[in-house]
C-alpha positions as CSV (number, residue, x, y, z in Angstrom):
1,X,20.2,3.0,-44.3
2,X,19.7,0.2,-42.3
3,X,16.3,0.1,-40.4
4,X,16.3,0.7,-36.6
5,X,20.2,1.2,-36.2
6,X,21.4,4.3,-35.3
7,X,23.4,6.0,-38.2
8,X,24.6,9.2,-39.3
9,X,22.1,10.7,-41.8
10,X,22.5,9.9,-45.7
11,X,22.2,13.7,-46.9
12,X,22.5,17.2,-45.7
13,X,18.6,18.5,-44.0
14,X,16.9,21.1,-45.5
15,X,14.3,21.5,-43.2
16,X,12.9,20.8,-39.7
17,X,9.4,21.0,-38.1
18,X,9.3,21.6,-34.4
19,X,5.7,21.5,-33.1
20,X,4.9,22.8,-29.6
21,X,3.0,20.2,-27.5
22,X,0.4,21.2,-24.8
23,X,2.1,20.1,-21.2
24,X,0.0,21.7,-19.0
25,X,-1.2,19.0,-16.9
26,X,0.0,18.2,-13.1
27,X,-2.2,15.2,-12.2
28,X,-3.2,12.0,-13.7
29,X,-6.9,13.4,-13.4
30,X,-6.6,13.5,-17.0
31,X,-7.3,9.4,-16.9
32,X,-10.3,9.4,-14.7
33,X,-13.0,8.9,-17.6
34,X,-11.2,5.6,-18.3
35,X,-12.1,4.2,-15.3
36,X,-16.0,4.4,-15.9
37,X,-16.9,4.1,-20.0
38,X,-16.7,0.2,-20.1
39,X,-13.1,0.4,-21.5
40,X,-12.0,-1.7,-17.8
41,X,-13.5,-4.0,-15.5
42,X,-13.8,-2.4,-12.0
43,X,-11.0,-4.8,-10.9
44,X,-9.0,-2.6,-13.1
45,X,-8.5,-5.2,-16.3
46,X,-9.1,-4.1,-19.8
47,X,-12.4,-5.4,-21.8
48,X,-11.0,-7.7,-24.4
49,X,-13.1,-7.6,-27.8
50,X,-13.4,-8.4,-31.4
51,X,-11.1,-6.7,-34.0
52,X,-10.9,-7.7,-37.8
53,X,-7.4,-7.5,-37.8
54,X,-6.2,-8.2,-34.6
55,X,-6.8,-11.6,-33.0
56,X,-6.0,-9.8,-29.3
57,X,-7.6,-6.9,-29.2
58,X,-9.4,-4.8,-26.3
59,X,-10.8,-1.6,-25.4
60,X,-8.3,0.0,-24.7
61,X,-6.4,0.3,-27.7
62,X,-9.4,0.9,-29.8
63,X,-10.3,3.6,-27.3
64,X,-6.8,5.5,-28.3
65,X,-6.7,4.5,-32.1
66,X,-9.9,4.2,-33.4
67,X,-12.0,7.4,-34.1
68,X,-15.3,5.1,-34.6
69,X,-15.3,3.6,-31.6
70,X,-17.3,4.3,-28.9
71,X,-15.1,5.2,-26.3
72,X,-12.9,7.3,-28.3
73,X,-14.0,10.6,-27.4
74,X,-13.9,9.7,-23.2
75,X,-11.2,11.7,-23.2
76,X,-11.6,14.9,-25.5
77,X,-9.7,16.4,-28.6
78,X,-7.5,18.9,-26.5
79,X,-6.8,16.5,-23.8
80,X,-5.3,13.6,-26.5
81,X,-2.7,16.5,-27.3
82,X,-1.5,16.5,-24.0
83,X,1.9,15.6,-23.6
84,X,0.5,13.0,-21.0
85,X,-1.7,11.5,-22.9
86,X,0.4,11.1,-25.5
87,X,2.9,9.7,-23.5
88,X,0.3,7.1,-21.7
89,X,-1.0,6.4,-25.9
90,X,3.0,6.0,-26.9
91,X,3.6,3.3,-23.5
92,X,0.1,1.6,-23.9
93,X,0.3,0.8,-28.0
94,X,4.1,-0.6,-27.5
95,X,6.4,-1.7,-29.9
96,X,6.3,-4.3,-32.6
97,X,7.3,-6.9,-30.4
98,X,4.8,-5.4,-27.5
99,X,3.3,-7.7,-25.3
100,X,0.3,-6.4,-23.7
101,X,-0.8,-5.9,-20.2
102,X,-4.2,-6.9,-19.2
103,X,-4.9,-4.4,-16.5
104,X,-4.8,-0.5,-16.8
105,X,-2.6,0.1,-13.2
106,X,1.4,-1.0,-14.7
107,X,0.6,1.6,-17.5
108,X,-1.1,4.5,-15.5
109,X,1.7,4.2,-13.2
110,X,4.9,4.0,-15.9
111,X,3.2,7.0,-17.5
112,X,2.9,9.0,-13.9
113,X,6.4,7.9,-13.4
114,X,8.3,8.8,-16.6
115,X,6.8,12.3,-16.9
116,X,7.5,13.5,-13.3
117,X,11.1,12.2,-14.3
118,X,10.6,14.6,-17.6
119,X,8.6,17.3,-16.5
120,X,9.4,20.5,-14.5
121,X,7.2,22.2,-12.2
122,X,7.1,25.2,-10.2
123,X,4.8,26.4,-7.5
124,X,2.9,30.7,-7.7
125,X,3.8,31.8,-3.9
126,X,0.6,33.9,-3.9
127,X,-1.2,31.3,-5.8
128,X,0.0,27.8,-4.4
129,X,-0.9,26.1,-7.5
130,X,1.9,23.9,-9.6
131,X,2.1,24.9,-13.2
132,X,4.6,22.7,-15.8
133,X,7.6,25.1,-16.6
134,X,8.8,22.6,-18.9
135,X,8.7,23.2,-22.8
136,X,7.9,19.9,-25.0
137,X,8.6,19.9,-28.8
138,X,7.8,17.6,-31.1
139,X,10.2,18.0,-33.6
140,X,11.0,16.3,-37.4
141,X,13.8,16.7,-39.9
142,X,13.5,16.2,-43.6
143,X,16.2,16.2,-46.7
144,X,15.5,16.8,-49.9
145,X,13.8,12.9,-50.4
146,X,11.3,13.8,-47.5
147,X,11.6,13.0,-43.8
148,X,14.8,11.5,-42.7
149,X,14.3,11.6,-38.4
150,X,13.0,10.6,-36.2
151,X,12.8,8.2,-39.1
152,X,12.4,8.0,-43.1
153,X,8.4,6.2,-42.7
154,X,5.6,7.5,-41.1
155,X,4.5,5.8,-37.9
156,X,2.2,6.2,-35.3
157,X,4.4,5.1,-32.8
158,X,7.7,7.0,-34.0
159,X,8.4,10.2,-32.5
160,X,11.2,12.4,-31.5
161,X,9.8,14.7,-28.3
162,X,12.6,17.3,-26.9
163,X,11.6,18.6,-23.3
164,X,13.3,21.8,-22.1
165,X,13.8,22.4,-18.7
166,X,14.4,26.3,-18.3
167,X,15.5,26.6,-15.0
168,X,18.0,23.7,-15.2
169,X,18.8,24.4,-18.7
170,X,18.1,20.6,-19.8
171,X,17.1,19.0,-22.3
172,X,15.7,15.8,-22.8
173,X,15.3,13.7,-26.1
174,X,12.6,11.2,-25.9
175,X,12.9,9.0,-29.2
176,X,10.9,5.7,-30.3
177,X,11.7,4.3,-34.1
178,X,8.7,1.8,-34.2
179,X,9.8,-1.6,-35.7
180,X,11.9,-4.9,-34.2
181,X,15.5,-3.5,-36.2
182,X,18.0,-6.3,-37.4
183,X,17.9,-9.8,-34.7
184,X,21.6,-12.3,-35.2
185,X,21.6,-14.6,-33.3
């Protein structure tokens, strides 16, 4: 199967996982801790730092991948399930080819932008308050040599997300195979 193309599947699936995401969140409150660990400057620009691996390396990104450091758990266990924050994690780690931004606003503000373009909300009239009606899956399919979509390898950054709108009977398919595919030039 050639990598990063979109083909019809080799064999038949046997199986697929479908894993309920929390979307409960209606503001990008969720983000506020970020502003005030030392992960940004106050003009808003990420810390650079040192990284064994990674010549250009900052804060940021270590905050969301690495466990160990010390800005990982700014934003708690149930809030990095989140459907936002997974979305914000999904746009701020990029593709292979990602080149990265050095200030925190263009990502805060693509995140806040592409989930009130997949999220539904409704407003309780005794209430007042805005609750997500939406329903987002997280969903996997497998044949019998293992996992064959959203793609055969494991990879952080490849997911297949299916967000069902009840009251407009949508559904979306948010998909991301992580890797550069097959460049002629």
């Amino acid at each position: 199967m050639e990598e990063g193309a979109w083909v019809p599947l080799e064999k038949p699936v046997v199986s697929v996982d479908v894993n309920v995401v929390p979307c409960t969140k209606v503001s990008m409150e969720l983000f506020d801790p970020i502003y005030s660990c030392g992960v940004l400057r106050p003009s808003g620009h990420v810390v650079k730092c040192f990284h064994d691996v990674y010549p250009d390396y900052d804060e940021l990104r270590q905050m969301l991948q690495e466990e160990d450091s010390e800005h990982y758990y700014v934003i708690g266990r149930a809030e990095r399930g989140e459907f936002l924050f997974r979305l914000f994690k999904h746009l701020c780690l990029g593709g292979e080819l990602c080149q990265y931004e050095d200030i925190i606003d263009p990502y805060i503000s693509t995140t806040k932008q592409i989930y009130k373009d997949l999220i539904s909300v409704q407003k309780d009239p005794e209430t007042k308050k805005i609750s997500v009606v939406s329903t987002v899956l997280e969903i996997s399919a497998y044949d019998e040599s293992g996992r064959c979509y959203p793609a055969r390898h494991e990879e952080e950054q490849t997911f297949a997300y299916m967000i069902v709108d009840p009251f407009k009977r949508h559904v979306t398919l948010l998909y991301h195979c992580y890797g550069v595919g097959n460049f002629t030039l």
